[in-house]
C-alpha positions as CSV (number, residue, x, y, z in Angstrom):
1,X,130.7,159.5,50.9
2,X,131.5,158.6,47.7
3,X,133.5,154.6,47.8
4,X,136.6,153.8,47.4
5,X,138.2,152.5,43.9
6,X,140.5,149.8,43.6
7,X,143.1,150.9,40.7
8,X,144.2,148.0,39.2
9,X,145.9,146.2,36.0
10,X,143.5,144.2,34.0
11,X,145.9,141.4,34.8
12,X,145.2,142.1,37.7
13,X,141.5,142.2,37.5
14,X,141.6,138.8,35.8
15,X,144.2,137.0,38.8
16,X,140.9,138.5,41.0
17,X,138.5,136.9,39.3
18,X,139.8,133.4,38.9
19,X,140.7,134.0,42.9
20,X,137.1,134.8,43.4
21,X,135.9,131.7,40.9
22,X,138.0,129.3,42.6
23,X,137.1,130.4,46.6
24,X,133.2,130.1,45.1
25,X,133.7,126.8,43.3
26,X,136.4,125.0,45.2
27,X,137.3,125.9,48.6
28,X,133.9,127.0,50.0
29,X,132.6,123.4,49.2
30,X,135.6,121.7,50.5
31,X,134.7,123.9,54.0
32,X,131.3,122.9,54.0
33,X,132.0,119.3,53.5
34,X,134.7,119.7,56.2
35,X,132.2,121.2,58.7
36,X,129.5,118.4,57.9
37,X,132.1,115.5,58.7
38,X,133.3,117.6,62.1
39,X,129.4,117.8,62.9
40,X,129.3,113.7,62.9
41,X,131.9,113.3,65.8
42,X,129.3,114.6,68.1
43,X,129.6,117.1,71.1
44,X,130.4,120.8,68.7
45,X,131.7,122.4,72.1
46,X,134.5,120.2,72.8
47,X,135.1,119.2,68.7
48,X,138.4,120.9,67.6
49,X,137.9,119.6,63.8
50,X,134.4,121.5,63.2
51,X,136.6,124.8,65.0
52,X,138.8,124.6,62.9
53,X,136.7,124.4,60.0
54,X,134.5,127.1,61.4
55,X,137.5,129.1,61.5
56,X,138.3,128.1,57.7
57,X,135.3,129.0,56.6
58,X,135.2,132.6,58.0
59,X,138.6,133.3,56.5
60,X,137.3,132.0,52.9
61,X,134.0,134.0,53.6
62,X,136.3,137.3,54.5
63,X,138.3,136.6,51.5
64,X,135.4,136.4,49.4
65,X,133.9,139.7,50.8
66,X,136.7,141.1,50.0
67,X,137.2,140.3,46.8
68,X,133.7,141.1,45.7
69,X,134.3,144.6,47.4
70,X,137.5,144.9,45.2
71,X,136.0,144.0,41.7
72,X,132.5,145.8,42.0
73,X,134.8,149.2,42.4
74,X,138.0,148.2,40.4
75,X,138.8,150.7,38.3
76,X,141.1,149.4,35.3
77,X,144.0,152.0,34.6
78,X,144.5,152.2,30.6
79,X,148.1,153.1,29.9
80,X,147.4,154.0,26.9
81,X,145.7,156.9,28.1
82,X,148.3,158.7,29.7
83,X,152.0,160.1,28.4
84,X,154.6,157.5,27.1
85,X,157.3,158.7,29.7
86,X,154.7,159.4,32.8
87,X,154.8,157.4,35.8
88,X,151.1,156.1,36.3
89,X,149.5,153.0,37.5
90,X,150.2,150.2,35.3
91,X,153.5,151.4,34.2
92,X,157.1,150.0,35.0
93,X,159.6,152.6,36.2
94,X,163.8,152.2,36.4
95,X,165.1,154.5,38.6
96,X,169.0,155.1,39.9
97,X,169.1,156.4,43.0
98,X,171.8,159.0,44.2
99,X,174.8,157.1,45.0
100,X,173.9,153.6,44.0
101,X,175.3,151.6,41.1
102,X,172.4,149.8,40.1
103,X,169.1,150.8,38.9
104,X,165.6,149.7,40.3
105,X,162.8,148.7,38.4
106,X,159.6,148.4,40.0
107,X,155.8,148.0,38.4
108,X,152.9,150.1,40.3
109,X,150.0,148.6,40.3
110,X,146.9,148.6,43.0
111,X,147.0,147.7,46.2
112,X,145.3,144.6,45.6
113,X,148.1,143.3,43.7
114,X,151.0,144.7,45.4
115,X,154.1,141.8,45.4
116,X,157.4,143.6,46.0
117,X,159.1,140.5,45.6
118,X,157.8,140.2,42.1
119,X,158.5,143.9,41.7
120,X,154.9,145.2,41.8
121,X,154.7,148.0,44.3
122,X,151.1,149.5,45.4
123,X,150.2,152.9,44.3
124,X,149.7,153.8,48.0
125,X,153.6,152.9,48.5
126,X,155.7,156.3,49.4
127,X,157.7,155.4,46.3
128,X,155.1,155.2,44.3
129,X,153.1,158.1,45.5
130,X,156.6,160.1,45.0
131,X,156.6,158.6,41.3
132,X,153.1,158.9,39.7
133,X,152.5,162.0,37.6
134,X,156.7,162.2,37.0
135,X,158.4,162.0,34.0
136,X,161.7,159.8,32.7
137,X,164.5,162.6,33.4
138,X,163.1,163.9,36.0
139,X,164.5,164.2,39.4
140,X,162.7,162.8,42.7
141,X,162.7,163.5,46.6
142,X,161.3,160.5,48.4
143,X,160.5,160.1,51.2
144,X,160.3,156.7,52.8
145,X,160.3,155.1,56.6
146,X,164.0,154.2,56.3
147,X,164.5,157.9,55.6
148,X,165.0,160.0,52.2
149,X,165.8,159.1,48.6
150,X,167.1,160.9,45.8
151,X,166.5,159.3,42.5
152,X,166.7,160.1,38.6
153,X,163.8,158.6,36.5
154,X,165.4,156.6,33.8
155,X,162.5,154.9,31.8
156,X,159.0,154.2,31.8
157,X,157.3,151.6,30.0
C-alpha cells in the first residue's frame, strides 16, 4: 500500500517545519521540566500536576508524530507547473456563485494547512475537489453538505 502524500504550499512546508523546530526545542523541554518538578511532590497516583503534564506531553509527542509523518511525505505543489487559469493546489480561485452579489475567493492548499478563516481551504474540501482541474470561465456543480452550488470561475492566480 503505497503512503499517503501530504500536498502542500512550500509556505506551508516551512510554517511545518518551524512548528516541528519549536515542539523539539521548546515545548518538549518545558514538559519534561514540568513532569520532573510534579515528580518532587511525592505520591504520582494522587499528583494532579505530573497528570497533567503527562497529558501535555502526549499531546506534544502526538503533535510531533504527526508532523514528522506530514513532512517525510509532503509533496510541494509547483504552480508553475500547471496552466495559468487551472484551479490546482496552491492556487487562489474567485468564484460568483449563482445568485449572489459577491464573489469568493478562497486559496487550496493541503489539508495540513487548511484555515477557512484565513481563506485557505483543504484540497480534500467538496469545494475544492469540485474546483481542481477547472478553468477561469468555466461553470461548476458543487456539491456541499448544506446542499448544491452553482458557480462561475472568475480568476485564478
Amino acid at each position: 500500500m503505497a503512503n499517503k502524500t501530504y500536498p502542500m504550499t512550500a509556505e506551508g512546508k516551512k510554517k511545518l517545519e518551524d512548528e516541528l523546530e519549536n515542539l523539539k526545542t521548546v515545548k518538549r523541554p518545558q514538559v519534561i521540566d514540568r513532569i520532573k518538578v510534579a515528580r518532587g511532590f511525592g505520591d504520582l497516583s494522587e499528583n494532579s500536576e505530573y497528570e497533567s503534564a503527562k497529558d501535555e506531553q502526549s499531546v506534544v509527542e502526538s503533535r510531533i508524530s504527526q508532523i514528522e509523518e506530514m513532512l517525510h511525505f509532503a509533496e510541494v505543489v509547483d504552480t508553475n507547473k500547471v496552466d495559468k487559469n487551472e484551479v490546482s493546489v496552491g492556487k487562489t480561485v474567485t468564484f460568483l456563485e449563482d445568485g449572489e452579489d459577491e464573489p469568493e475567493t478562497y486559496q487550496i492548499v493541503g489539508a495540513a494547512e487548511a484555515d477557512p478563516f484565513a481563506g485557505k481551504i483543504s484540497n480534500d474540501s467538496p469545494i475544492a475537489k469540485a474546483l481542481i482541474g477547472k478553468h477561469k470561465g468555466d461553470h461548476v456543480a458543487i456539491k456541499t453538505p448544506g446542499g448544491e452550488m452553482d458557480v462561475a470561475i472568475q480568476a485564478v492566480k
